[in-house]
C-alpha positions as CSV (number, residue, x, y, z in Angstrom):
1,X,1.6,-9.6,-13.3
2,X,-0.4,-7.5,-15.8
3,X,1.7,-4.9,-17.5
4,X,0.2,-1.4,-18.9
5,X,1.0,0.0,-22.2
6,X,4.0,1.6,-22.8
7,X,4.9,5.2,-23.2
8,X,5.0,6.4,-27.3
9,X,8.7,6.4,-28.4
10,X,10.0,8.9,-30.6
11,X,13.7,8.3,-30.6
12,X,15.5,5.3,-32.3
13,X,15.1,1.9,-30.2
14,X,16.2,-1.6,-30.8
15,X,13.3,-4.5,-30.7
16,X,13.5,-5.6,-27.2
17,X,13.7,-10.1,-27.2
18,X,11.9,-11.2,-24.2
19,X,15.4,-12.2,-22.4
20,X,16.3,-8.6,-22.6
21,X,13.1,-7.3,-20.8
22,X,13.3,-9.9,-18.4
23,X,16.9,-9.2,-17.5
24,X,16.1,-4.9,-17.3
25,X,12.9,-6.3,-14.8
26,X,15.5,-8.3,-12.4
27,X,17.7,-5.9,-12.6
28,X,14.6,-3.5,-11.4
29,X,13.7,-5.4,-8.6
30,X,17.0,-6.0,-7.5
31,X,17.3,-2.1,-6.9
32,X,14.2,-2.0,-5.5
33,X,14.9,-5.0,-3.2
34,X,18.4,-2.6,-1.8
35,X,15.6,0.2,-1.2
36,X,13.1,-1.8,0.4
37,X,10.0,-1.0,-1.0
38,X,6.7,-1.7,0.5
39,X,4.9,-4.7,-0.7
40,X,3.5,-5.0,-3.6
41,X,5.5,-2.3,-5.4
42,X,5.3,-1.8,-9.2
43,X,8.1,-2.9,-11.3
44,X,9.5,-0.1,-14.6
45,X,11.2,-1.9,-17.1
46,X,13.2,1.1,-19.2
47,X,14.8,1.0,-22.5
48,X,15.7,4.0,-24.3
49,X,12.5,6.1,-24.7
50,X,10.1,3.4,-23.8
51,X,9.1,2.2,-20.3
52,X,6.6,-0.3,-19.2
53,X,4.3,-0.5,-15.9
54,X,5.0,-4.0,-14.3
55,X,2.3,-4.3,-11.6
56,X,0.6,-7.0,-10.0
57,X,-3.2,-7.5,-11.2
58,X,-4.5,-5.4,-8.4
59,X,-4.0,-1.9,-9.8
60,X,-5.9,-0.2,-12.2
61,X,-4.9,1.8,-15.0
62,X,-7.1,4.7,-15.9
63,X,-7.2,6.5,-19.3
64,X,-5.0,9.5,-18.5
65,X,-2.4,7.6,-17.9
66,X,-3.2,6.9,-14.2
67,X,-2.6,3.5,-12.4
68,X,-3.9,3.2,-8.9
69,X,-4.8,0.7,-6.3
70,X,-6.9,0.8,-2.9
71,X,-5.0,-0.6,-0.4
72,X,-8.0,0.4,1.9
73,X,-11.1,2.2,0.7
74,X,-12.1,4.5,3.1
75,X,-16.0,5.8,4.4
76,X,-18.2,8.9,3.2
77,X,-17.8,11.9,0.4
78,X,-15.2,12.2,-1.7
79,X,-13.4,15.7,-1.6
80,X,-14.5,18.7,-3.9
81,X,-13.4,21.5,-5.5
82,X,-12.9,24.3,-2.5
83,X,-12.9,22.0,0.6
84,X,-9.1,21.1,2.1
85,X,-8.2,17.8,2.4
86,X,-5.4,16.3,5.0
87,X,-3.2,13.8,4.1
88,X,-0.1,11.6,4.8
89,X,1.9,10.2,1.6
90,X,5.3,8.9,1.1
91,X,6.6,9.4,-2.8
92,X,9.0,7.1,-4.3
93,X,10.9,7.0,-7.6
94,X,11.2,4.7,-10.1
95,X,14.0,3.1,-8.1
96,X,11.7,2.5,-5.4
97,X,13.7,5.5,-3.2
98,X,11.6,7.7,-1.2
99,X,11.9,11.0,-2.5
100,X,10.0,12.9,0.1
101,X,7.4,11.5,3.3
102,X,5.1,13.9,5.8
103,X,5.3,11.3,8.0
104,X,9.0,11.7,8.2
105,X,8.4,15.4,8.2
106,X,6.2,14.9,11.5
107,X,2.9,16.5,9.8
108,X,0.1,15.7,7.0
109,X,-0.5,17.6,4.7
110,X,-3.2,19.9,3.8
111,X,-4.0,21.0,0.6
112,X,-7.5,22.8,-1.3
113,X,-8.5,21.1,-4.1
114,X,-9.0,22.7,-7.3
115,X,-6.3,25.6,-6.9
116,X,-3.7,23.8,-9.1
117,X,-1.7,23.5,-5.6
118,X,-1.1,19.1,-6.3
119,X,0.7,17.7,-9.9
120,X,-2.3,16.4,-12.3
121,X,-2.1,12.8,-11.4
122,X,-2.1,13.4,-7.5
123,X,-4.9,15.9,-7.7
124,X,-6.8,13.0,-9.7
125,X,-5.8,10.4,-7.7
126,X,-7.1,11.8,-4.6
127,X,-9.8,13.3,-6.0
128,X,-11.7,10.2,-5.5
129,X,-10.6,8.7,-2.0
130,X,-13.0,8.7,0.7
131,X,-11.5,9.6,4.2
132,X,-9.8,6.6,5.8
133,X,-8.6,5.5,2.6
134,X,-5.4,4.2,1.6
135,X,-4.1,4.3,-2.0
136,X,-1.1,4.0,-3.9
137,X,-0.8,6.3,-7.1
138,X,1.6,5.8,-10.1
139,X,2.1,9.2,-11.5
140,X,3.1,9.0,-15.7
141,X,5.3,11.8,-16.1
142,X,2.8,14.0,-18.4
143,X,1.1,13.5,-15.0
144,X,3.7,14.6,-12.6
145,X,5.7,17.5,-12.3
146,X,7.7,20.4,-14.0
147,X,10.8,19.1,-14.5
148,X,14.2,21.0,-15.0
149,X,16.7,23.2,-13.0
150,X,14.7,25.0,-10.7
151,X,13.1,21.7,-9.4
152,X,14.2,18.4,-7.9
153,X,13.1,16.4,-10.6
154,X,15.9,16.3,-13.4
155,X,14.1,13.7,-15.3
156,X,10.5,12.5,-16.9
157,X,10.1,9.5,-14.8
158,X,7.2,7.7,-13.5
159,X,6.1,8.8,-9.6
160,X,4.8,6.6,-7.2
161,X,3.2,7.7,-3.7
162,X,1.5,6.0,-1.0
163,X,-1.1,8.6,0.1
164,X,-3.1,8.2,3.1
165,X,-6.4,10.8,3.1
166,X,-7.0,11.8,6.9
167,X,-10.1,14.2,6.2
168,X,-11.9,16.6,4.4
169,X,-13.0,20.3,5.7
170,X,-15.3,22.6,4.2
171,X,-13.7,26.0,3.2
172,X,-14.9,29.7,3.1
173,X,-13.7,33.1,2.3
174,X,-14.2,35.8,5.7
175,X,-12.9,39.2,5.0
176,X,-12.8,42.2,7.4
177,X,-11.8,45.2,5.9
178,X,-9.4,44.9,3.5
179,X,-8.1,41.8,4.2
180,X,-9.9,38.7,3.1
181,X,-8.7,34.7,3.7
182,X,-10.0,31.5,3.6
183,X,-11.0,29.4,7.0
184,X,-11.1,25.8,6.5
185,X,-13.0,23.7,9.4
């Protein structure tokens, strides 16, 4: 297992001894075993302000904060800004609890790139998937989304999805009249 960098701390923390991290990671997994997480699922080992990315050596951590890994690369262009892509994901907290799923909802989704529609890290993450492609994102929280009352995220915690990209359409802007809207085929 490789582990990523952890977050900057600005509170008051005691030095971690290697027993202690090892007991917060079992204690981890053992949560995430009563969830049943998919294979290969990363690990977040948590004290006080810090946390750090347990993952097996197959992911990749970019500079923004980032980690991914291809579970399937898919064939042809990547999406761009203006065209719609369709996807399936499931999303999953720290805990390894699914937090939301299209699949479960019966229905991809479909989304246009570069209207600020998708949190920073998804947006990024699928930004360079090919259709057919499977990938699993870790989202960092400065990645993720707003948090606070008026969401369902009370906390800054780390956000893992499984994301399937289906396709990619080419959008344009028709308007008649006074009304205008964007066709995506």
């Amino acid at each position: 297992s490789s582990l990523s960098p952890a977050l900057p701390s600005f509170g008051k923390t005691k030095k971690q001894s290697p027993y202690d991290e090892k007991r917060l990671l079992e204690q981890n997994k053992r949560i995430q075993r009563e969830n049943n997480v998919p294979d290969e699922f990363p690990n977040f080992v948590r004290e006080g302000f810090e946390v750090k990315v347990v993952t097996p050596d197959n992911y990749v951590k970019r500079d923004s904060g980032l980690v991914l890994w291809d579970i399937e690369v898919g064939k042809g262009d990547c999406p761009k800004d203006g065209q719609q892509v369709t996807f399936h994901y499931v999303g999953y907290n720290e805990a390894g609890r699914r937090i939301d799923s299209t699949y479960l909802q019966g229905s991809p989704a479909k989304v246009r790139l570069g209207n600020n529609a998708l949190i920073p890290g998804f947006e990024e993450g699928i930004r360079d998937m090919k259709p057919g492609g499977k990938r699993r994102m870790i989202i960092p929280p400065e990645l993720g989304p707003p948090v606070g009352p008026s969401t369902f995220f009370s906390a800054k915690q780390f956000e893992v999805f499984d994301v399937e990209l289906l396709s990619i359409q080419d959008c344009t802007r028709r308007t008649i009249g006074f009304y205008s809207d964007v066709v995506c085929s």
